[in-house]
N, C-alpha and C positions, 0 to 999 in steps of 0.2 A: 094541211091543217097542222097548225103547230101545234105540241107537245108542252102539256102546262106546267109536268113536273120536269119538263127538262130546263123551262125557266129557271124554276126553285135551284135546280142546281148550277144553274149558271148566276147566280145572286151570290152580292159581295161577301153574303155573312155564308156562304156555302165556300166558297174560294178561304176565307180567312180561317174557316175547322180544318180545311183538307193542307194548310200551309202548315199549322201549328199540331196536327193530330200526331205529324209522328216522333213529336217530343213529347208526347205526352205523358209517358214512363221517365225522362228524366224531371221535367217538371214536378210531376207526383214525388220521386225522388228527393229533389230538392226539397218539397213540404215537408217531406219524414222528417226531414232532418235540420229543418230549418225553425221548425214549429216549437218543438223541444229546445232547441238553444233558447229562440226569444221569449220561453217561459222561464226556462232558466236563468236568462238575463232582468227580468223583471223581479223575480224572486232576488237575488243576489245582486245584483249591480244597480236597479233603479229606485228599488229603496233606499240608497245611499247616497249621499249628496254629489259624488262625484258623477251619479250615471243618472242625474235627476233629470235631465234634459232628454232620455233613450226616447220615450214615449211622444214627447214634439218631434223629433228629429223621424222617428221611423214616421207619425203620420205625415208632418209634409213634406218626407224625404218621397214617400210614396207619391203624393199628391204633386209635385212637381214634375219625378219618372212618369207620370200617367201624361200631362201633360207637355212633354218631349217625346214621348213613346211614337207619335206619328212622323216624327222626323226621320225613324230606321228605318233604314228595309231591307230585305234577306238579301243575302247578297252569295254569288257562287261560291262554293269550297274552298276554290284557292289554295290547296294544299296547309289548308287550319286545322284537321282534322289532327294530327300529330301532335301538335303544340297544345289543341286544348284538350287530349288524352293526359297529356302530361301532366295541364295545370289540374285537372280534374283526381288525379293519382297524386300529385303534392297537395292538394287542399285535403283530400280523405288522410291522407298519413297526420297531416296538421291537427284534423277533427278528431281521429278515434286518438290520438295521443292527449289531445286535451280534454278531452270526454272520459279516456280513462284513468287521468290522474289529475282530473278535476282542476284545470286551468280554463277558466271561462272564456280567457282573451283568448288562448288558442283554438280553444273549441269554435268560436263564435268566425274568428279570422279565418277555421277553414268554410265554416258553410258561405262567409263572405268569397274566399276563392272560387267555392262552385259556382255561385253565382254569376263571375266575372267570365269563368273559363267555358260557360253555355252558352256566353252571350257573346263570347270571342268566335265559337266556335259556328254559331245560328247566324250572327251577322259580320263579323272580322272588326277589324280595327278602324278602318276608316267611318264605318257605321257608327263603333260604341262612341267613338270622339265627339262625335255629334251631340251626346248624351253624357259626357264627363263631369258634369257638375253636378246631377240627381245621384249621379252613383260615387263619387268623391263624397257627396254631403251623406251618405248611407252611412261612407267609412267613419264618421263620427258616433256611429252605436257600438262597435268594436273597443271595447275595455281597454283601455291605457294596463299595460303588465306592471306588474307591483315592484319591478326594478328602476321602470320609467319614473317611479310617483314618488320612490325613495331619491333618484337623485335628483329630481326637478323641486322636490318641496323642500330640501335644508334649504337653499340658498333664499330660497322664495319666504321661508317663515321668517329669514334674519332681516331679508331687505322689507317687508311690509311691518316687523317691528319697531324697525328702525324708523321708516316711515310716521308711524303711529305715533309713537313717541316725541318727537322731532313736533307732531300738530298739538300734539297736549301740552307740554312743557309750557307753553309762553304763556297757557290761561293759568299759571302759577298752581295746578295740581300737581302734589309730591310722584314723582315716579322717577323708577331708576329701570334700568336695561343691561340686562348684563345676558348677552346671547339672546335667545327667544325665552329669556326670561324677564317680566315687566313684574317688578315691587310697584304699584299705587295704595298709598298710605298704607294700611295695617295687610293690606292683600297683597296675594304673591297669585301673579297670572303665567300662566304657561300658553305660549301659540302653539297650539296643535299644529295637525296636517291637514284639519278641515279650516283653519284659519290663513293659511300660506295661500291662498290665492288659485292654487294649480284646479282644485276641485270644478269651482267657479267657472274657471277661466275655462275649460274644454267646452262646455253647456254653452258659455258666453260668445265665444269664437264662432261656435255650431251655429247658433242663434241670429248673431250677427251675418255671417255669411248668407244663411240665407236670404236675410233681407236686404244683403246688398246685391246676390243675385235677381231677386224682382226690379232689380231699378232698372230695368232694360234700357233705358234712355241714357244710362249714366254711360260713360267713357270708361275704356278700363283700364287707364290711369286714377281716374276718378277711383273707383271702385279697389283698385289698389292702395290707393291711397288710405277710403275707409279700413280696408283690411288691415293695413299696418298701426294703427290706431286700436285694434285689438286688444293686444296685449298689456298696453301702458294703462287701459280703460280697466280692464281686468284688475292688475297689480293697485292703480289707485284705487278702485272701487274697495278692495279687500282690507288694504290698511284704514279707509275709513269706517268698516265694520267692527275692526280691530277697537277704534276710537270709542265707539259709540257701548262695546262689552267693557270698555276702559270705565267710561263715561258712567253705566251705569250701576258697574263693580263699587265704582270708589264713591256714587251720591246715595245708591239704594241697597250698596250691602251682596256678597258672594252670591247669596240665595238666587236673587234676579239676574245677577249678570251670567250666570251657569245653569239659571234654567230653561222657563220656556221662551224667554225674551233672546236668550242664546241662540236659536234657530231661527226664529223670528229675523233677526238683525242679519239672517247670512240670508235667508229666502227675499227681505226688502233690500239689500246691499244688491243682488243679482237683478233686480226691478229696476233698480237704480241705475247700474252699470249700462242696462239694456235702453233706458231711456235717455243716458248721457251720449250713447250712441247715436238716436233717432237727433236726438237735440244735435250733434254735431254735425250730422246730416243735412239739418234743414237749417241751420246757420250758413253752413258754407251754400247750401243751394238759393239760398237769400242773397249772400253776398256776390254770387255769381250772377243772380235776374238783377242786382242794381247793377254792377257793372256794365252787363250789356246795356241798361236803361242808361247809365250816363255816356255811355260811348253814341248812342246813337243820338 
């Protein structure tokens, strides 16, 4: 006579508790401390236009990891155990140093490190590769450091002025440029650091990526290609927002171009960039079904 509950434990979801139970103090661990960062990240960084993308990127960062997640599988020790003591010992020194002196990217980059060094150490290397791009596109919730954002946005606020500038002039609107500073008529405009582009462009980049990872069918030349297309999408998208607080400084008056139409124009300038992408997408994949259609 066979034994009913010796079924029950011979059942997949009874094998799958007894693989995963005995991580289940570093897991729980990982919550402690991982829970509190991404609150912390939402308070501080997602309210802000450069971390406005945190909240898409962590759900379909998730949602993608969920469905790659059946591609791993545990794999023997291999003498991993050292190597992810280590990363697990550099990611807590990372953490309590940014948590205690209030650095969010470092705080955040070590609970990203424990994450990587549990998964190096539960399945190795060959395993997580399998899985490189849910957990690459994660590393886009990780705060840009306030030294990255100083030296990437001067250059960026001068060449998107420059830009701006350059598109207004020839509709014969009075404007002068002198640095990232724009005179239109009786106004004096200043490009900020949420006007340089950089903010945009990390949310846009994120965004982007991920939708060129769904093209499964695409080549990753193809897909490389979209990738590099990125940035220059980013930097035009911005000087044209630039245009449009030009545009409506110098017909409707300081009030409108520095109030709520101010944010307005960065939140539809990023719709815009996002849909010049989709658009350039399905252009070339148009231009590629006629090809084959007249080749055959």
């Amino acid at each position: 006579m066979s034994d009913p509950q010796g079924a029950v434990d011979a059942s997949p979801s009874s094998g799958l508790v007894a693989r995963w139970l005995p991580h289940i103090p570093i897991i729980v661990g990982l919550a402690l401390v991982g829970i509190p960062t991404l609150a912390r990240l939402a308070k501080q960084v997602w309210t802000l236009e450069i971390g406005a993308h945190g909240p898409i990127v962590l759900a379909t960062g998730v949602w993608i990891l969920w469905r790659a997640w059946p591609k791993v599988e545990p794999a023997p020790n291999g003498g991993r155990t050292a190597l992810s003591v280590l990363g697990f010992a550099v990611s807590l020194a990372i953490y309590v140093f940014g948590r205690a002196y209030d650095f969010i990217s470092l705080e955040a980059f070590g609970v990203y490190g424990f994450g990587i060094a549990y998964l190096y150490g539960r399945f190795g290397l060959a395993e997580i590769l399998k899985i490189w791009f849910p957990l690459f596109y994660l590393g886009f919730l990780l705060p840009l450091p306030g030294w990255v954002i100083d030296q990437g946005t001067a250059p960026l606020k001068q060449l998107v002025s420059y830009m701006a500038t350059s598109i207004v002039e020839p509709f014969g609107i009075p404007i002068y440029r002198e640095g990232v500073t724009l005179v239109v008529g009786p106004y004096q405009l200043l490009v900020e650091d949420a006007c340089s582009g950089l903010n945009s462009m990390v949310g846009l980049v994120a965004i982007s990526l991920f939708y060129i990872y769904l093209l499964r069918s695409a080549s990753w030349k193809y897909s490389l290609f979209l990738a590099a297309l990125l940035i220059p999408v980013a930097i035009v998208a911005n000087a044209l927002r630039i245009v449009i607080l030009i545009l409506l400084t110098y017909f409707f008056g300081d009030a409108v171009g520095q109030g709520f139409l101010h944010v307005t124009a960065g939140l539809f300038l990023f719709a815009v960039a996002l849909l010049l992408m989709f658009g350039i997408d399905n252009l070339l994949s148009n231009l590629k079904f006629m090809k084959r259609r007249i080749a055959a």
